[in-house]
C-alpha positions as CSV (number, residue, x, y, z in Angstrom):
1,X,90.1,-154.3,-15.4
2,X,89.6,-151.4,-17.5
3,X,86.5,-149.4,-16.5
4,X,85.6,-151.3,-13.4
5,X,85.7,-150.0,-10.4
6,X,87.1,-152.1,-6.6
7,X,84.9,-152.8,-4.6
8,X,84.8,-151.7,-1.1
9,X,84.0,-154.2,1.6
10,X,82.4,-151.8,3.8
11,X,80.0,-150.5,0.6
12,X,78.9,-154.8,1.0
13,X,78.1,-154.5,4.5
14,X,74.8,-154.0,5.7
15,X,73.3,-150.5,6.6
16,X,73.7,-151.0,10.5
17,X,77.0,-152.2,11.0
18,X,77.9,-149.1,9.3
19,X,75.9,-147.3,12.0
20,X,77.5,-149.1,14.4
21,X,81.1,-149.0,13.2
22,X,82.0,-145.8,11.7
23,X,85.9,-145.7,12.1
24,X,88.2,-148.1,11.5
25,X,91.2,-147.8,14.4
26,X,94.9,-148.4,13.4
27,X,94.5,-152.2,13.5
28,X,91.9,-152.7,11.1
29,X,89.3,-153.5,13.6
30,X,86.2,-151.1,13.8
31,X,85.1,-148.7,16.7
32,X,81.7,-147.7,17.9
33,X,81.1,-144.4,17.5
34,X,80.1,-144.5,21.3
35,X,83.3,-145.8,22.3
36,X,84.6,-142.8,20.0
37,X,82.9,-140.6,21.6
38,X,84.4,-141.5,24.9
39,X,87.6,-141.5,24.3
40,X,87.3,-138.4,22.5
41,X,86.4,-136.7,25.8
42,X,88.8,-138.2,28.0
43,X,91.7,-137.2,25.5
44,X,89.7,-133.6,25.9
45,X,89.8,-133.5,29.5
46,X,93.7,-134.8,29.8
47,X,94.3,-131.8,27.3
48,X,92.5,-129.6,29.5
49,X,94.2,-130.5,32.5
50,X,97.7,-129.9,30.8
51,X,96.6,-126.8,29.5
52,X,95.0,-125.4,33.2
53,X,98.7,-126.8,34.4
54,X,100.6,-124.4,31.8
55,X,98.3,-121.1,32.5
56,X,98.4,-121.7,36.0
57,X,102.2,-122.2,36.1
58,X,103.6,-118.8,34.7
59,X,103.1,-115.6,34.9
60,X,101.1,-114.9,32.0
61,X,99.4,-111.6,33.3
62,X,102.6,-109.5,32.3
63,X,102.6,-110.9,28.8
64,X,99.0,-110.2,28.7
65,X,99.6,-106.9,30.5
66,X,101.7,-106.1,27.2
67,X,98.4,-106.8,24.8
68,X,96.1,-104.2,26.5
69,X,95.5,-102.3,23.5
70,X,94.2,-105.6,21.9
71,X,91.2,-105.7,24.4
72,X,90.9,-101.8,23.6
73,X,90.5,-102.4,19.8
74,X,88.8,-105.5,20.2
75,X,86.0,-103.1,22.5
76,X,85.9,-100.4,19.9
77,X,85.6,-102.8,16.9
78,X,82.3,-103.9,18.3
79,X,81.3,-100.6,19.4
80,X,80.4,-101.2,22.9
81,X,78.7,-98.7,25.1
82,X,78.0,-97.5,28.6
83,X,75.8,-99.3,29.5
84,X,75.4,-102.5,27.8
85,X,76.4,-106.3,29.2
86,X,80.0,-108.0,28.5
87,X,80.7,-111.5,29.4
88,X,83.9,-111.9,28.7
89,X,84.4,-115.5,28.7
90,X,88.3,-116.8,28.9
91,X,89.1,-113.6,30.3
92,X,92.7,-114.3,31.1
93,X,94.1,-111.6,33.0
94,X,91.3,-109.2,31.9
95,X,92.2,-107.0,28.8
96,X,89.0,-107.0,27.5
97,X,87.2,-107.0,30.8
98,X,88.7,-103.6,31.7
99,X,88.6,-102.3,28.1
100,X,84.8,-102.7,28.7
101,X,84.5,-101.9,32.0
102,X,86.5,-98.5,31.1
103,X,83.3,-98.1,28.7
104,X,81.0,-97.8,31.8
105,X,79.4,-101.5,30.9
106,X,78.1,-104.1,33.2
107,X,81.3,-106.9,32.7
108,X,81.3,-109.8,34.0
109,X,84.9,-111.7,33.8
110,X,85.6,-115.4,33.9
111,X,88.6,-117.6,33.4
112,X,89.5,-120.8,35.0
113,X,93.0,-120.1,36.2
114,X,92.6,-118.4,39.3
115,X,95.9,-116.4,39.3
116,X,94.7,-115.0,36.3
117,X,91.0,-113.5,36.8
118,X,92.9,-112.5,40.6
119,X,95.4,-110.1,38.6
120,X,92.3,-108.8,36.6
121,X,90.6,-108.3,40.3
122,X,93.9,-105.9,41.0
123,X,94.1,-104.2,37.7
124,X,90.5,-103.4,37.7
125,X,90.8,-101.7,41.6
126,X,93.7,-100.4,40.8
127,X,92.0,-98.1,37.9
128,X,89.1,-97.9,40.2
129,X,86.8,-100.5,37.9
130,X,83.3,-102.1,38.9
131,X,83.9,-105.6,37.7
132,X,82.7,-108.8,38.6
133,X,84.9,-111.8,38.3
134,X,84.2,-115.7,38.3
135,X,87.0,-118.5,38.5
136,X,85.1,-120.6,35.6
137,X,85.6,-122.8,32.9
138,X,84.3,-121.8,29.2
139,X,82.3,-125.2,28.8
140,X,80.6,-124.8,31.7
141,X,79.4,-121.6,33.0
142,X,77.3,-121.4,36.1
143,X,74.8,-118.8,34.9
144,X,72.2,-118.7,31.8
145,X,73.0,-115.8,29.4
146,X,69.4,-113.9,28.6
147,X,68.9,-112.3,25.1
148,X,69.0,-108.9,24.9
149,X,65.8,-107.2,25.2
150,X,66.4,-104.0,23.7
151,X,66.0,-103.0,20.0
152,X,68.6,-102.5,17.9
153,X,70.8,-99.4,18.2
154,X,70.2,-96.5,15.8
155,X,72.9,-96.2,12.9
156,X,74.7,-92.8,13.2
């Protein structure tokens, strides 16, 4: 069998059961990719159920506390100014979100762990901060985001 190649059964089948079936599962029998597709988001959703269950059960906000200067770097590595808008989405306990705020902008703080975005809601009063915060989750925000209208800054 020098020079010939084996052949593939699902190469022989026809066009639309590949459509169809595009994964074989561990017992050799093939899924639809809707079926995929669902079970895909259910594992998703378990996951993020386990994962809110693990931020919501510690207290994170000191460890986070401890990062501050990331949020700080983070701010002046993308050269934000008074002035401009920060969403900062997956806030945590709000390094970022007072980095920014710190830097006179308009922030806007979400997280879906409510202990979390409540310690940023202390941190920021306690510095004296304008911040508004939102118990959300990242794949679903409740507000549109609007393009910028302004032109691009000047270089310096």
């Amino acid at each position: 069998m020098t020079g010939e190649r084996a052949l593939d059964p699902r190469r022989l089948a026809p066009s639309n059961i590949h459509n169809k079936f595009s994964k074989e599962n561990n017992y050799g029998t093939f899924i639809r990719r809707s079926e995929r597709r669902q079970s895909n988001r259910s594992v998703l959703n378990a996951m993020k159920t386990r994962q809110h269950g693990a931020w919501s059960s510690g207290d994170y906000a000191v460890v986070g506390t401890t990062l501050q200067i990331v949020g700080e770097e983070l701010c002046e590595a993308l050269d934000i100014r008074s002035g401009q808008k920060v969403l900062d989405v997956a806030a945590g306990n709000g390094n970022v979100t007072l980095a920014a705020a710190r830097r006179w902008c308009e922030v806007v703080s979400t997280d879906y762990v409510p202990s979390l975005i409540e310690r940023g809601r202390l941190r920021a009063a306690a510095d004296g901060l304008t911040v508004a915060f939102k118990e959300e989750d990242a794949e679903s925000l409740s507000f549109a985001i609007q393009p910028s209208t302004s032109s691009s800054r000047p270089s310096a």
